[in-house]
N, C-alpha and C positions, 0 to 999 in steps of 0.2 A: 492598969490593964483591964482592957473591959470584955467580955465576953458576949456573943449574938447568941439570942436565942433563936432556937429552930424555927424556919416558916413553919406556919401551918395554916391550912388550908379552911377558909370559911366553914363554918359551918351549913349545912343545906338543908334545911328543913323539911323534916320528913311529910311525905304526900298525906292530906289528909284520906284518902281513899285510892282504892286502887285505880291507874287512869285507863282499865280498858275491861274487865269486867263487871264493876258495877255501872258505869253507864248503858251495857247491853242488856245487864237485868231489868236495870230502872227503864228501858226502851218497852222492852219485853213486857213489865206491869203494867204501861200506859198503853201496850193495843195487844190485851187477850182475845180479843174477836178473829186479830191476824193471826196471832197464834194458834191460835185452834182450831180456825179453817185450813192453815197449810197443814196442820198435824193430820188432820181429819182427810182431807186431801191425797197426803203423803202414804195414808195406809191404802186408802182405797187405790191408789195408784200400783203399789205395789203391788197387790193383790193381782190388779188388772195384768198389768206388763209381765210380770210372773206367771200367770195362768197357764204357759207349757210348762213349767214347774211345780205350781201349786196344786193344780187339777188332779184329783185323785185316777180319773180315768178320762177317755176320750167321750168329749161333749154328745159326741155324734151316737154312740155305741146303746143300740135299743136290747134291752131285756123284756119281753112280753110279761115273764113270770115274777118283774118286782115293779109289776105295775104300781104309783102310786102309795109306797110305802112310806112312814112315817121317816123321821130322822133314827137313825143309828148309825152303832160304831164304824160299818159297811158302807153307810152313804150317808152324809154325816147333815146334810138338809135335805134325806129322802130323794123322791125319786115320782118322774113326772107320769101321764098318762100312758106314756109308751115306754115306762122304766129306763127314761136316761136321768143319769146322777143331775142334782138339780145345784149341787153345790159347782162340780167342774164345768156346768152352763151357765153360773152367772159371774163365776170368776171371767171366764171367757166374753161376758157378754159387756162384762165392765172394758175391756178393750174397744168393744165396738163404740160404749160410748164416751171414753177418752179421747179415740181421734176424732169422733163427729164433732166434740167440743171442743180439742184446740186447733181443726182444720176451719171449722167453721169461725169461731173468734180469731184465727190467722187471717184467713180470706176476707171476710167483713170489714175490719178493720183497716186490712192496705187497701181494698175496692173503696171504704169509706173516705179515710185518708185522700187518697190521689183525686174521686169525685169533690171531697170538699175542700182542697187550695184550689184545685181550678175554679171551683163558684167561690169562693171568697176573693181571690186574686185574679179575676178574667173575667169583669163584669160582664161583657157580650153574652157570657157562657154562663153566667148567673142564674138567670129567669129558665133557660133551659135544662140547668142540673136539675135547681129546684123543681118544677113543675112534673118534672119526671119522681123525684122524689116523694111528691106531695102525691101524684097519681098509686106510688108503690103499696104507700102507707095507706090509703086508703081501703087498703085489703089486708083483712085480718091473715097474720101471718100465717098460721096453720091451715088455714082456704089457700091460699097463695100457695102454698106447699104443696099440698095434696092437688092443685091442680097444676104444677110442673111436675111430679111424680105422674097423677095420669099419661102423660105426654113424653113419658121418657123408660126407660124401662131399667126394673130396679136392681139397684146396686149400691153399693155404698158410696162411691162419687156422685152420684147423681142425689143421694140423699145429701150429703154434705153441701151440693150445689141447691137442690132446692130448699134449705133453710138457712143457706147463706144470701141469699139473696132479698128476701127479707129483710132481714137484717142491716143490709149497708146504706138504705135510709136514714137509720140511727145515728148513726156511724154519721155518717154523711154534716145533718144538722150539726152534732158537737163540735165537727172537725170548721166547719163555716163560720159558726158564729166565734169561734175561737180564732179565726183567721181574720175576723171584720175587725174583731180587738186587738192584732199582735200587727197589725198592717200601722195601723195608726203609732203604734211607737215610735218615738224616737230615734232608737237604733235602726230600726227597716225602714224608716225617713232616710237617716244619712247613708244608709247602703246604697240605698237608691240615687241618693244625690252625689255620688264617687262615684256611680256609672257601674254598680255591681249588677250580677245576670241577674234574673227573676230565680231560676233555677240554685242559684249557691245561695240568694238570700232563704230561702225555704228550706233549705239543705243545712242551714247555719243556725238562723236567727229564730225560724218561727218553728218547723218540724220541733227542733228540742224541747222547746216552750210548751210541748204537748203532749208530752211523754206523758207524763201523771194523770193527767183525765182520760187518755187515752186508753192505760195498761187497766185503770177502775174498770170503763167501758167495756172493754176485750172480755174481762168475767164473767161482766152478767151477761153478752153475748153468748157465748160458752154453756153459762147455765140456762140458759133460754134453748141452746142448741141442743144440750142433752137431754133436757125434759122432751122437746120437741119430737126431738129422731123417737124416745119411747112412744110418743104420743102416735107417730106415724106408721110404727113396728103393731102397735095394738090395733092399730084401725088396718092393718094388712098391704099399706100401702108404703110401706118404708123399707128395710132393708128385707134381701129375700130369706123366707121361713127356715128353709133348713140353715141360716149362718145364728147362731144362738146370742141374741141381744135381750135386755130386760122387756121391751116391751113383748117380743115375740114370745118369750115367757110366759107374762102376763095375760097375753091372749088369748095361747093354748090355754093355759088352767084356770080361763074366767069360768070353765062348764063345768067345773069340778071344785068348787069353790065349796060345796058343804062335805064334801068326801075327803079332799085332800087341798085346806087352807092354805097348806107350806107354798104348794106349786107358785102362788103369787106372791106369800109376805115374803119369804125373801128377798125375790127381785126389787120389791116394792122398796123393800128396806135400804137395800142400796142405791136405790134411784133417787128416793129420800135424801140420803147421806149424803149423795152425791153432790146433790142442786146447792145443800145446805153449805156444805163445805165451800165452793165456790162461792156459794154469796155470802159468806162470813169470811171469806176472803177478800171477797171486791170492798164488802163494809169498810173491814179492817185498812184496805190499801189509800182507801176513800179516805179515812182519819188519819192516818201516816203521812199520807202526802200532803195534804190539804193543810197549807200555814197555819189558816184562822186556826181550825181546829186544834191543831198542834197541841196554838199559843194556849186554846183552852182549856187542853187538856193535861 
């Protein structure tokens, strides 16, 4: 009489690591630049989009009698030439320049986009993008600005348009030369040669293919946009005075600079932070995406 012993079931050898944790860390160690730009980012952001909630008082609200006071418990970065709180104006003002930065990197970027597959894929239309392009850039962008702003009367659309336009030059070259090389593939060869439209190969084959250099690009547009709008708010030509932006900050309290320093470093600080963030972001995205690097790093 013979007796079976019990199946039993392989043994499964335990994972040498966790499979979903530690690859997010070890992601995480190899692009701290990314990380601490979206971190960096993410407060300023908060800060911004919060500002009906974070703002101690209202931006607009003038007190004659605390002109220019230092920081305290009461107004916690002081208080500007005509005693409005300087902290609930720059949280506030960090809004203005969040949208001017991802209106203007939204805008740029599909205006660049759509002008550069047609010059890459519509040779006729080639030499005409370009030369228009090559005419844009030839004007330093901030001149370029300030002379659509004279011509138009201000507002915050109008700012986001005249330093978006600028801009979609840039946009423009990357998006072309990236189309001269994704044309010539072999996959947009045989699309072509099966009778596919021009429109679904682009929509398919090459748009995807560009995602990554593209979302880099969009950043430092962005941060170009928000340095910019300050730059335009201080020279008195960008967004109008009474809506509270860093540069119009900065403006107001350039004449009070040895009385009361606060009026400016603040804003200053944040505008700082802000540029930096973004472009330790775009760095960061630039290394992430980007195979070689990857491999190198």
């Amino acid at each position: 009489m013979t007796t079976s012993l019990p199946a039993t079931e392989p043994a499964v050898p335990a994972p040498d690591h966790a499979p979903f944790v530690l690859p997010r860390w070890h992601w995480a160690r190899k692009h701290p630049t990314l990380i601490l730009g979206a971190l960096l980012l993410a407060v300023i952001a908060v800060l911004s989009l919060g500002a009906p909630w974070i703002a101690t008082v209202d931006p607009q609200d003038i007190d004659p009698l605390a002109r220019m006071q230092p920081p305290s418990a009461e107004h916690w970065l002081g208080t500007d030439a005509l005693g409005r709180d300087v902290f609930s104006r720059a949280v506030w003002g960090g809004r203005v320049s969040m949208i001017v930065g991802l209106s203007v990197g939204l805008l740029a970027t599909v205006s660049g986009v759509l002008l550069g597959l047609v010059a890459g894929f519509v040779r006729r239309a080639d030499s005409l993008v370009m030369r228009v392009m090559d005419g844009l850039m030839a004007i330093p962008g901030i001149l370029l600005a300030i002379a659509l702003m004279a011509v138009t009367q201000a507002s915050l659309g109008a700012v986001i348009i005249a330093i978006a336009i600028p801009e979609v030059p840039r946009v423009v070259r990357l998006v072309r030369s990236l189309a001269l090389t994704l044309r010539e593939q072999l996959y947009v060869e045989a699309a072509h040669a099966v009778g596919t439209r021009l429109p679904v190969i682009l929509v398919r084959h090459v748009v995807p293919n560009m995602v990554a250099p593209l979302i880099v690009q969009a950043t430092f547009v962005a941060a170009t946009a928000v340095l910019t709008e300050a730059a335009l708010s201080f020279l008195g030509v960008g967004v109008p005075p009474q809506m509270p932006s860093w540069g119009n900050m900065m403006a107001e309290g350039r004449n009070f600079v040895a009385v009361a320093f606060h009026i400016i470093l603040y804003p200053g600080i944040l505008l700082a932070a802000t540029v930096l963030a973004i472009n330790l972001l775009g760095d960061g995205l630039r290394d992430a995406l980007d195979p070689r690097l990857a491999r190198q790093l």
